[in-house]
LUMFITOR-257849 format. One record per residue (C-alpha): x, y, z; residue in one letter. Coordinates in steps of 0.05 Angstrom, whole numbers. Layout:
+--------+--------+--------+------+
!   east !  north !     up ! tiro !
+--------+--------+--------+------+
!      X !      Y !      Z !    A !
...
+--------+--------+--------+------+
//
This chain:
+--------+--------+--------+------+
!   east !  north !     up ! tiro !
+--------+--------+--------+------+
!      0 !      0 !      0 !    X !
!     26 !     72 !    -19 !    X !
!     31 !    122 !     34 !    X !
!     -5 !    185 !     23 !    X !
!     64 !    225 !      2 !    X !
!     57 !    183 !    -64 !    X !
!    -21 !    177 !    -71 !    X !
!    -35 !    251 !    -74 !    X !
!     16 !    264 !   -119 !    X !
!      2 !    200 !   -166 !    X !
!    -68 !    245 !   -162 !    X !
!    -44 !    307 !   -204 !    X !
!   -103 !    319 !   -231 !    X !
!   -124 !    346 !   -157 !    X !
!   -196 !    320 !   -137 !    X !
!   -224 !    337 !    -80 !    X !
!   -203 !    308 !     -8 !    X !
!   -246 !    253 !      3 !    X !
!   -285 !    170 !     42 !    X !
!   -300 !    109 !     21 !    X !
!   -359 !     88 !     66 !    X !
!   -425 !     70 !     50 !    X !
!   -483 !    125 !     35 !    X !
!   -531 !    147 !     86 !    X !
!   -595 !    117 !     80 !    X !
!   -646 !    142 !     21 !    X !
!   -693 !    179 !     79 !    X !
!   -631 !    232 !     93 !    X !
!   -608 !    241 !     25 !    X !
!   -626 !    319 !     16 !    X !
!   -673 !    316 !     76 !    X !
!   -651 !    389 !    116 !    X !
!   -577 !    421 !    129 !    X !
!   -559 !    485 !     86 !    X !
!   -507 !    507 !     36 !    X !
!   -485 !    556 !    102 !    X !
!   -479 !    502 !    145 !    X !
!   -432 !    459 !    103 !    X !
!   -386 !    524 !     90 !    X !
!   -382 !    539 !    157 !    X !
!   -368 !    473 !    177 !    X !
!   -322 !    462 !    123 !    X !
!   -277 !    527 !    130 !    X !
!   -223 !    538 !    184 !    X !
!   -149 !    500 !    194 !    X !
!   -152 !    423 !    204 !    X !
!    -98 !    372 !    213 !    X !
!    -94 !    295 !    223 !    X !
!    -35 !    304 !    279 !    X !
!    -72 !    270 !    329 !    X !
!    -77 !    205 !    269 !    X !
!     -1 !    210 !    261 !    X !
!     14 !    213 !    333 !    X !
!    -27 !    141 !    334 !    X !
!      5 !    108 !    284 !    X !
!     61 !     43 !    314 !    X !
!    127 !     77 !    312 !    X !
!    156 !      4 !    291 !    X !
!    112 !      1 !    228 !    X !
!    120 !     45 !    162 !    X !
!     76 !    106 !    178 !    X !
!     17 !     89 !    138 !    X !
!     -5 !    173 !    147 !    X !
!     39 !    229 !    136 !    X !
!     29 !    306 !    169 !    X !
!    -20 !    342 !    128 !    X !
!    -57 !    411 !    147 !    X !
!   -116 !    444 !    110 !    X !
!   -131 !    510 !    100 !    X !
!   -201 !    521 !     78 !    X !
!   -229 !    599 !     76 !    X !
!   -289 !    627 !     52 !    X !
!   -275 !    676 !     -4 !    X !
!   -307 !    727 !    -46 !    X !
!   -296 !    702 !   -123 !    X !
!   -356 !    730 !   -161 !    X !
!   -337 !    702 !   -229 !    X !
!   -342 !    629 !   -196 !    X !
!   -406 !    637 !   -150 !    X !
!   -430 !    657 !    -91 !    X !
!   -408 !    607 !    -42 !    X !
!   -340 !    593 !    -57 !    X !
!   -286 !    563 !     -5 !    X !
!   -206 !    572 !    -10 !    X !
!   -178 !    502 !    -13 !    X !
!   -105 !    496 !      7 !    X !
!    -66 !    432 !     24 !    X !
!      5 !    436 !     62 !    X !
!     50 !    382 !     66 !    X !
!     77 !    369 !    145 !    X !
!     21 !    426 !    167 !    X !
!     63 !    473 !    144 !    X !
!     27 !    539 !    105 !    X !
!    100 !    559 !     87 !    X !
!     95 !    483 !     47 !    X !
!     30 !    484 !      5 !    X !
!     17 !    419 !    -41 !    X !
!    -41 !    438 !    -76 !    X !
!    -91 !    493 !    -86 !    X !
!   -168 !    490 !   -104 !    X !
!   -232 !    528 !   -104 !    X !
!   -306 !    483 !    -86 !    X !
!   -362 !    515 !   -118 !    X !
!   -434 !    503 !    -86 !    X !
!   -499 !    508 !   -110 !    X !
!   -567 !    467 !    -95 !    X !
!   -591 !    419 !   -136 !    X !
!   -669 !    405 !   -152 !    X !
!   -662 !    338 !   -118 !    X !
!   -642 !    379 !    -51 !    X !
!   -573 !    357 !    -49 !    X !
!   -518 !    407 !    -54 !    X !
!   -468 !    405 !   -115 !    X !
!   -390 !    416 !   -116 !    X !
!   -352 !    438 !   -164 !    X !
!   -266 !    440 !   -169 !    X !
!   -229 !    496 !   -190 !    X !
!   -157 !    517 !   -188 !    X !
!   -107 !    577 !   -204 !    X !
!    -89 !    581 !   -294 !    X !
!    -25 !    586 !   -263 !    X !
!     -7 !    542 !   -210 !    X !
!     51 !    570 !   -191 !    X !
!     30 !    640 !   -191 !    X !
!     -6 !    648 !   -129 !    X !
!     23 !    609 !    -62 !    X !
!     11 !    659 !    -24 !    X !
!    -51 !    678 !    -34 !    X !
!    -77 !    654 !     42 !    X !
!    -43 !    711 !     63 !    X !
!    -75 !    766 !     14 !    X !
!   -151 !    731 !      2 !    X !
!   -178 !    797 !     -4 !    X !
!   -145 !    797 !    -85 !    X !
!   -184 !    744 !   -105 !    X !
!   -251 !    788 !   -113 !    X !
!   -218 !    831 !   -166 !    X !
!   -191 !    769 !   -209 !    X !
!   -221 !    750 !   -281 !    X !
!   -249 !    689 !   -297 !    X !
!   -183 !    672 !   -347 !    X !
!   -147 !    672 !   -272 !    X !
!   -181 !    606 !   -258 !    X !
!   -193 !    529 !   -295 !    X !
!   -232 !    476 !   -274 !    X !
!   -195 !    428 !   -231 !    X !
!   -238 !    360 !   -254 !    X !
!   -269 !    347 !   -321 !    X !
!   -344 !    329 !   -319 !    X !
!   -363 !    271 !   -277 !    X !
!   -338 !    292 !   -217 !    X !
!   -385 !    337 !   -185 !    X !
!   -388 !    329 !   -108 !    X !
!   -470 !    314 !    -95 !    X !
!   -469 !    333 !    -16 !    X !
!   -520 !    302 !     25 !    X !
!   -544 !    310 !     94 !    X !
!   -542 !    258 !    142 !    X !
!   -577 !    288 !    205 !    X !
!   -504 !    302 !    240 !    X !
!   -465 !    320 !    177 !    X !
!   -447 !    325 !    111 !    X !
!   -425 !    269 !     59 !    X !
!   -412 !    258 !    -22 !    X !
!   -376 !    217 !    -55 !    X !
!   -354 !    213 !   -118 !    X !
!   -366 !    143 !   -166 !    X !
!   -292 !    132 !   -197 !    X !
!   -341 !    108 !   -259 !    X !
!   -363 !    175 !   -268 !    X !
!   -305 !    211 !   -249 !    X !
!   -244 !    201 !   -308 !    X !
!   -180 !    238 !   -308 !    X !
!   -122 !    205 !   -346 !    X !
!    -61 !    194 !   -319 !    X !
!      0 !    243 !   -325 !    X !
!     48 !    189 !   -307 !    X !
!     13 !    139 !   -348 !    X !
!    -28 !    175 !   -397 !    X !
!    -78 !    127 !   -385 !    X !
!   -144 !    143 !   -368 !    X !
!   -161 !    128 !   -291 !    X !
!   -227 !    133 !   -248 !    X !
!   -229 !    173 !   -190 !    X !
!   -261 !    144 !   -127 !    X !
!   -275 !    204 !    -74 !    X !
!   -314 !    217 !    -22 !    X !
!   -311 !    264 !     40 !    X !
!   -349 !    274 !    112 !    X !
!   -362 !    336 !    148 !    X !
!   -383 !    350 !    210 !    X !
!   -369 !    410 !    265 !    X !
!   -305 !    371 !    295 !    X !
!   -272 !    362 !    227 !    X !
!   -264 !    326 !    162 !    X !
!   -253 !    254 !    143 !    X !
!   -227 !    237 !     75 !    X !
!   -199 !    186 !     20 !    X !
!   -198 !    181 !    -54 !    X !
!   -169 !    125 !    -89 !    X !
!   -144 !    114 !   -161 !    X !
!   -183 !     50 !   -211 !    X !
!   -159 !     27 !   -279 !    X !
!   -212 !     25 !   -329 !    X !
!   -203 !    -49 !   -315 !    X !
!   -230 !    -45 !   -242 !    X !
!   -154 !    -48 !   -214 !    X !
!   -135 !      4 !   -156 !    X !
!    -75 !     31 !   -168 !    X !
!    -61 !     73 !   -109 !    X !
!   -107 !     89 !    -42 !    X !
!   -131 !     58 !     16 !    X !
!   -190 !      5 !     43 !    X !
!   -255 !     22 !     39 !    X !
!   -252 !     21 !    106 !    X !
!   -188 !     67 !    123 !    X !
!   -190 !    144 !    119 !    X !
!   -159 !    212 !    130 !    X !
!   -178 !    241 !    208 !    X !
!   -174 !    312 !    201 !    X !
!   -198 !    354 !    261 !    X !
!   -201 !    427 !    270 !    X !
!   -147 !    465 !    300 !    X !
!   -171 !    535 !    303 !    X !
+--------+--------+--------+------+
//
């Protein structure tokens, strides 16, 4: 099994954090909870150093340090509920990995949809956690989309908090290493002590090439 340090960067394409359990039941699918909610919920600085500190210092660490930055931003050429993504290798802001934008709107079914966004240039704005204020003024050539079609984030309500996932047969990037295409498995949870997450990697043969058990996720909680 890879550790994260290689599965997020065999995932260039940059989906969205995300875990592999099984749907709420059908009654709280799009039953209650709010677009403010999940924002709320979903912005602040979170890190799974409490996971690391548990894992056997005699095995392989099967977690590495990770922090996330998530903000609420004003970006009117992407929407009107917009959060600042930002992922930082050993909880470090000074070390960012990857950058993103999620997009919300609701849907007619009730649930609320996700869309992934990042900087046109990736390496032009690092800092930007520190100067959030700039992105109201940018133009919409500042920005791409981050994930082709397919992998919208459908978030549902579950009574206590918030989950989607995303169906790595409806969600195909291909492969920068490989060129190949590859199906995206993601799905997150979110609730008002943090964020659990996983995404995995599938050949268009059904073979995973990088992530974890169904069972085994990301423990992020909130730190601020």
């Amino acid at each position: 099994m890879k550790t994260r340090s290689h599965l997020i960067r065999l995932f260039a394409a940059g989906c969205l954090s995300i875990v592999a359990l099984g749907p709420p039941p059908l009654a709280a699918q799009g039953s209650g909870g709010s677009i403010e909610l999940l924002v709320s919920w979903m912005s602040g600085d979170f890190t799974n150093r409490e996971q690391v500190a548990r894992q056997d210092p005699q095995l392989e660490p099967q977690f590495d340090l990770l922090g996330l930055q998530r903000r609420r931003v004003d970006v009117p050429v992407l929407g009107g509920h917009v959060i600042y993504a930002q992922i930082n290798d050993d909880a470090d802001v000074a070390q960012v990995y990857r950058q993103r934008f999620f997009v919300f709107s609701w849907q007619p079914d009730g649930r609320i949809a996700m869309t992934t966004w990042a900087f046109a240039d990736s390496q032009a704005h690092k800092d930007i956690l520190s100067r959030l204020s700039d992105l109201a003024a940018m133009p919409a050539s500042a920005f791409k989309a981050a994930l082709p079609a397919g992998c919208e984030a459908r978030w549902r309500w579950t009574g206590d908090s918030y989950y989607s996932r995303i169906s790595a047969e409806d969600c195909v990037i291909v492969s920068r290493r490989s060129g190949e295409p590859l199906g995206i498995q993601a799905t997150e949870i979110v609730s008002a002590a943090g964020i659990r997450n996983e995404e995995s990697g599938y050949t268009m043969d059904g073979e995973q090439t990088f992530g974890f058990p169904d069972d085994v996720f990301f423990e992020y909680l909130r730190e601020d």
